[in-house]
C-alpha positions as CSV (number, residue, x, y, z in Angstrom):
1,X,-19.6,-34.4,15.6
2,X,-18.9,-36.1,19.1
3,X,-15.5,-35.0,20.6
4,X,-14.6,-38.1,20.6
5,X,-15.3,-39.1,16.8
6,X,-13.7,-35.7,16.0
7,X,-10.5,-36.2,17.7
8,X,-9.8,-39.9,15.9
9,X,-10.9,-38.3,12.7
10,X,-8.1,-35.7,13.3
11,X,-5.5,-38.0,15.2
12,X,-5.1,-36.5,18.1
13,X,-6.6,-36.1,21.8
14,X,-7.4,-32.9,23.1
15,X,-5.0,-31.4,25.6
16,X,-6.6,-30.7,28.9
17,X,-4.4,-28.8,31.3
18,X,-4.4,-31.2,34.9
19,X,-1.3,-29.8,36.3
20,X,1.2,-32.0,38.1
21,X,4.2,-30.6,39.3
22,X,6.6,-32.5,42.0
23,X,8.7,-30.4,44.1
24,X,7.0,-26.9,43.2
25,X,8.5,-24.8,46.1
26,X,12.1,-25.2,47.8
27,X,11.9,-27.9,50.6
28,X,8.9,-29.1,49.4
29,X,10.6,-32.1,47.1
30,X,8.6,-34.7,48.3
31,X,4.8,-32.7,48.2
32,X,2.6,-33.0,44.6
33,X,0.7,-29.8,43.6
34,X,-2.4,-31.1,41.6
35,X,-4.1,-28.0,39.5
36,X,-7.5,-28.4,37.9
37,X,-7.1,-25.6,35.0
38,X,-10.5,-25.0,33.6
39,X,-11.5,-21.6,34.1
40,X,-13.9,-21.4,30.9
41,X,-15.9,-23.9,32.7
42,X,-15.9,-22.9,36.1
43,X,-13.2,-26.5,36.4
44,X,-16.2,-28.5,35.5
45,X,-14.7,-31.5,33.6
46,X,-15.4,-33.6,30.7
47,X,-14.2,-37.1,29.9
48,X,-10.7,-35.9,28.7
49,X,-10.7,-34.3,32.1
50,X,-11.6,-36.8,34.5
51,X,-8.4,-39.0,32.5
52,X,-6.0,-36.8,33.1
53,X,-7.5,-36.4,36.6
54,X,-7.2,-39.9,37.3
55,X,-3.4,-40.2,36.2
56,X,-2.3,-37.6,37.9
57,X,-3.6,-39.5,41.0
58,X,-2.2,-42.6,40.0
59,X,1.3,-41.0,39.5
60,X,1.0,-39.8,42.9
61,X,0.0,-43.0,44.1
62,X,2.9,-44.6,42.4
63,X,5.9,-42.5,42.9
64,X,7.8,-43.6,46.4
65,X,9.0,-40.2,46.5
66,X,5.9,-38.2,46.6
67,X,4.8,-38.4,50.2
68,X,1.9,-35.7,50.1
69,X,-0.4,-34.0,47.3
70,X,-2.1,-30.6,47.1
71,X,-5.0,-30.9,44.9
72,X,-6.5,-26.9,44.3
73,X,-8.0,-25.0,41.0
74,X,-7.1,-22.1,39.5
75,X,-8.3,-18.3,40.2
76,X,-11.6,-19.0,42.6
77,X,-12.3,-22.4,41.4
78,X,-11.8,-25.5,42.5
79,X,-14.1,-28.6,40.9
80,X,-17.9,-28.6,39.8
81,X,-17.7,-31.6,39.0
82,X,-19.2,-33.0,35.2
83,X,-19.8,-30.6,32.4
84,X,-23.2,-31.7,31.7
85,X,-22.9,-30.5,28.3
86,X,-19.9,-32.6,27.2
87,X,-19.4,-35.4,29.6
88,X,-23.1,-36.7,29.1
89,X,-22.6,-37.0,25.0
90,X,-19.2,-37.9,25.8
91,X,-19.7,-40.5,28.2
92,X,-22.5,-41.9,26.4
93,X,-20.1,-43.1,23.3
94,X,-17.8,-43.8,25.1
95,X,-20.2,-46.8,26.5
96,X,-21.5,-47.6,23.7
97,X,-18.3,-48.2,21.9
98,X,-16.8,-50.1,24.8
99,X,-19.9,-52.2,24.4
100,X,-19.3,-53.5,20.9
101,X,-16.6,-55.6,22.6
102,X,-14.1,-54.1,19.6
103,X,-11.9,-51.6,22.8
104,X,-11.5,-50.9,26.2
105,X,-10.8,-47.4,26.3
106,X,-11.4,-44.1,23.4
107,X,-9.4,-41.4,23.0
108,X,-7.6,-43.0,26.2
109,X,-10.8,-42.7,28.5
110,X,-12.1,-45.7,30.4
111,X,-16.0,-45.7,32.1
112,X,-13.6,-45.8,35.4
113,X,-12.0,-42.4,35.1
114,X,-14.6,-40.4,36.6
115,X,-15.0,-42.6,39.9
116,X,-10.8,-42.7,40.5
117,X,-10.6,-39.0,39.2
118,X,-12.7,-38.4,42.2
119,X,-10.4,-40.7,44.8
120,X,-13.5,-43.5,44.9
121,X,-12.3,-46.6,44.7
122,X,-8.6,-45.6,45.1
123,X,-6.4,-47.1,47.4
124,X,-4.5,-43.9,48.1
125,X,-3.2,-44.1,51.9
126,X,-0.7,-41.0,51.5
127,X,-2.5,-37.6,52.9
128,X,-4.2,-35.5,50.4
129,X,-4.5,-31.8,50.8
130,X,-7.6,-29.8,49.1
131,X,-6.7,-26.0,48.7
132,X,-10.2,-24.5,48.0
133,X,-11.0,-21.4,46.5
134,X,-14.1,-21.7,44.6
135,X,-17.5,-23.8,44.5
136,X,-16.6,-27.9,45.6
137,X,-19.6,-29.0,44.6
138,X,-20.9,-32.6,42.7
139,X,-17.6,-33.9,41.7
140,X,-15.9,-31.4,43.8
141,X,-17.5,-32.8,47.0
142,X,-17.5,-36.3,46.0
143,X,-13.6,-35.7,45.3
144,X,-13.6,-34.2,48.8
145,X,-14.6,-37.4,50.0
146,X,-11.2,-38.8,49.8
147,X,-9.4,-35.8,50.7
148,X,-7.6,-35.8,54.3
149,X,-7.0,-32.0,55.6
150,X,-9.7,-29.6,53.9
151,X,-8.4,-25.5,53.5
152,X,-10.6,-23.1,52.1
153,X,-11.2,-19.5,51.7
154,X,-14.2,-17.8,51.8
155,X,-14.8,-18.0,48.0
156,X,-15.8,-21.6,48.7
157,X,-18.9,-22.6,48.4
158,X,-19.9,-26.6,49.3
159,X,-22.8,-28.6,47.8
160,X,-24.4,-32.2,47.2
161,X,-26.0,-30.3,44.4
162,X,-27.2,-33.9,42.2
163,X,-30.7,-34.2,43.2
164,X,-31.9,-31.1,41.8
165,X,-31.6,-31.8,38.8
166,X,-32.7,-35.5,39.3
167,X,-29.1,-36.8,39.6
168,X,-27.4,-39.3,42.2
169,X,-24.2,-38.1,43.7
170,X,-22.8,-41.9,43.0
171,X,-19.0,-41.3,43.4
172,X,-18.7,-41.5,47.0
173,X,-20.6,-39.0,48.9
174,X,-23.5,-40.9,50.3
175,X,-21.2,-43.6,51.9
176,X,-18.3,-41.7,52.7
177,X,-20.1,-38.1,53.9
178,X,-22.0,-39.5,57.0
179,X,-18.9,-41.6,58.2
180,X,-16.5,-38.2,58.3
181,X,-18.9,-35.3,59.4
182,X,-21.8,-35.6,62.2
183,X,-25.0,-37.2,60.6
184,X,-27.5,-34.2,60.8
185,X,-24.9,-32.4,59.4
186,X,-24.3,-34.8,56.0
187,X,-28.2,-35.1,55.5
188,X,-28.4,-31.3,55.8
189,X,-26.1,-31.8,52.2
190,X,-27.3,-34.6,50.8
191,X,-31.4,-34.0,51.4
192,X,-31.7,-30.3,50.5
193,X,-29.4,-30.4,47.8
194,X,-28.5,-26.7,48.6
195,X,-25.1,-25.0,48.6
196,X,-22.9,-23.4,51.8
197,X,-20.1,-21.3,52.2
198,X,-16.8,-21.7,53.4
199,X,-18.1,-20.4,57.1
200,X,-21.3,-23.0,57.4
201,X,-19.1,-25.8,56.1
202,X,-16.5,-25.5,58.5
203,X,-19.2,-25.3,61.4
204,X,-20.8,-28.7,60.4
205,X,-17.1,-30.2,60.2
206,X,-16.4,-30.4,56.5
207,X,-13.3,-28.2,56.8
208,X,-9.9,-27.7,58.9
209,X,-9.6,-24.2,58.6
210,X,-10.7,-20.6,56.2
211,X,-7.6,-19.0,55.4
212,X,-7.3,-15.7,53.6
213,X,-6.8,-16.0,49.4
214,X,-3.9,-15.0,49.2
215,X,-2.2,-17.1,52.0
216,X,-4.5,-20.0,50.5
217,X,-1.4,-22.3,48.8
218,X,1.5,-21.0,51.1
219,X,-1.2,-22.7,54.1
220,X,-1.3,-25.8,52.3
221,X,2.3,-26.0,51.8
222,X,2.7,-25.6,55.4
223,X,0.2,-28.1,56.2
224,X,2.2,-30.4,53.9
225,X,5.7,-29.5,55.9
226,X,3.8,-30.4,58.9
227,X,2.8,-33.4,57.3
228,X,6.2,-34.7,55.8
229,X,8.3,-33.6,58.9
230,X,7.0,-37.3,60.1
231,X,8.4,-40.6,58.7
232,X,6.1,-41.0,55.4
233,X,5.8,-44.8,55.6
234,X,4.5,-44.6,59.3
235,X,1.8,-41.6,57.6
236,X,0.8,-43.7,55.5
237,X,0.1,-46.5,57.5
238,X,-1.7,-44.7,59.8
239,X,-4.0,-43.8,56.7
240,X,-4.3,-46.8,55.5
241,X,-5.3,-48.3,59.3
242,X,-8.1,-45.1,59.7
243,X,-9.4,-46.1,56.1
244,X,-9.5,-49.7,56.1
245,X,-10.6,-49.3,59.7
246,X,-13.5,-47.7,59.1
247,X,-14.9,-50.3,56.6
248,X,-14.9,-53.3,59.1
249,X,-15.8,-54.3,63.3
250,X,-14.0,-52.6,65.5
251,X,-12.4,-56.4,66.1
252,X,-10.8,-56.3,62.5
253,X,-10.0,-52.7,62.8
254,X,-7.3,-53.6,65.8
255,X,-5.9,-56.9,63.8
256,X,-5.6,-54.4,60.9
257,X,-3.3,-52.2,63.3
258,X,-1.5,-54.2,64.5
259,X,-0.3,-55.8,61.3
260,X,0.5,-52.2,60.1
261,X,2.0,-51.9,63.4
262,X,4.7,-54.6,63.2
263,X,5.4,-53.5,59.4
264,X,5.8,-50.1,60.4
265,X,8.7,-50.9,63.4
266,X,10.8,-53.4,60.7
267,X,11.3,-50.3,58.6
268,X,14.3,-48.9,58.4
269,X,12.6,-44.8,59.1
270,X,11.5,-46.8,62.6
271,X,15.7,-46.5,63.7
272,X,16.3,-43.3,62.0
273,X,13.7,-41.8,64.4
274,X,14.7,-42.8,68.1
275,X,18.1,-42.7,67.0
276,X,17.8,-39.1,65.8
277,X,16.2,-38.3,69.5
278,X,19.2,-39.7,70.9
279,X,21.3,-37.8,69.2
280,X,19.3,-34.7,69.3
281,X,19.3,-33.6,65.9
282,X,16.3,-33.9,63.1
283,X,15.7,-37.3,61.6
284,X,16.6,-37.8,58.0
285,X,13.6,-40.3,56.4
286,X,14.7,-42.7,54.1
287,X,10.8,-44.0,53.3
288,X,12.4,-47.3,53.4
């Protein structure tokens, strides 16, 4: 019996543990921490998964008060993407019920949740943080993709691992990996299929920094005070302006700037900031 048939049969929907907690550590109200919790599986992920995966982001996305996320796995993992052995079956019924035209969505899960779960297709322009402590590998890496300052501990381990077993990495990583690291870098991933550790990833630019374990989430805290110690709407333009940026000329890149630009300075954060500089004394963001 499909987990999906199963769980209708019973009425209910399994309970997969994505953990979203808001304000997690004292003067860190405004940063997410995102927990993929998994262990049994190595925090591969099934349909029910990917869902909850793709909500949490969408919380994050939503909530004015959440100005930067930590996304990280328990013990030494972090995301191997699919578990072959559910999400196939899974997937699978799911399309073939949302092909009789009768629903939309099973159990909750729509055909999109794997793709957002994994930031593709998500316009997301507040800064992401990925604590690593484990493989980042298929789903992992494609998740990666759309993750802004990468921390990692030597238990990592990095790899476009689809194509040996006659897979497509098709949530991101083609496009996105040759536009952030140096080309004979990304095909070094994406052609041998292989995986690195922490040390060769951060030579070919995939990473910010190794950290030891145990100092892993305190690091990503503190790259997340560095982070919101700056007006959060003025972040997140600049965000937005690298991302969209990136997709277009170099023409429409600066007209896509400068219309940030001009939103950005009639913000209200734009005369907290020289004014606290005047006064000499920490600014006090408003996000408004």
């Amino acid at each position: 019996m499909s987990g999906f048939r199963k769980g209708r049969e019973q009425g209910v929907s399994p309970q997969m543990p994505i953990h979203y907690e808001k304000g997690a550590r004292p003067g860190a109200e405004h940063v997410v921490l995102i927990t993929i919790d998994r262990p049994e599986a190595r925090n591969a992920l099934d349909m029910y998964h990917f869902r909850d995966l793709a909500r949490a982001w969408k919380d994050f996305r939503y909530d004015d008060d959440a100005w930067v996320a930590i996304v990280t796995g328990v013990g030494r993992n972090f995301m191997a993407g699919a578990d072959l052995k559910t999400y196939i079956p899974q997937i699978t019924e799911l399309a073939e019920e949302i092909s009789k035209g009768e629903v939309t969505e099973v159990d909750g899960c729509k055909l999109s949740d794997g793709t957002r779960a994994v930031l593709r297709d998500t316009k997301i322009y507040k800064p992401i943080i990925a604590a690593i402590n484990g493989p980042c590998v298929a789903g992992g890496m494609e998740m990666l993709g759309g993750i802004d300052i990468r921390i990692a501990t030597s238990n990592a381990s990095f790899g476009v691992m689809e194509p040996k077993r006659g897979l497509f990495a098709g949530g991101g990583t083609t496009a996105r990996l040759p536009r952030q690291i140096p080309f004979p870098a990304a095909m070094e991933f994406l052609l041998t299929a292989e995986r690195f550790p922490a040390e060769r990833a951060l030579q070919m630019g995939l990473l910010n920094e190794i950290v030891p374990e145990e100092e892993l989430l305190d690091r990503a805290f503190e790259w997340a005070a560095r982070i919101t110690a700056n007006a959060p709407l003025a972040v997140q333009a600049t965000k937005e302006s690298v991302l969209r940026g990136l997709s277009t000329t170099l023409e429409e890149a600066y007209a896509i700037e400068q219309q940030l630009s001009q939103e950005v300075f009639q913000t209200e954060d734009a005369k907290e900031g020289p004014r606290a500089f005047a006064e000499k004394r920490d600014p006090v963001w408003k996000g408004r």
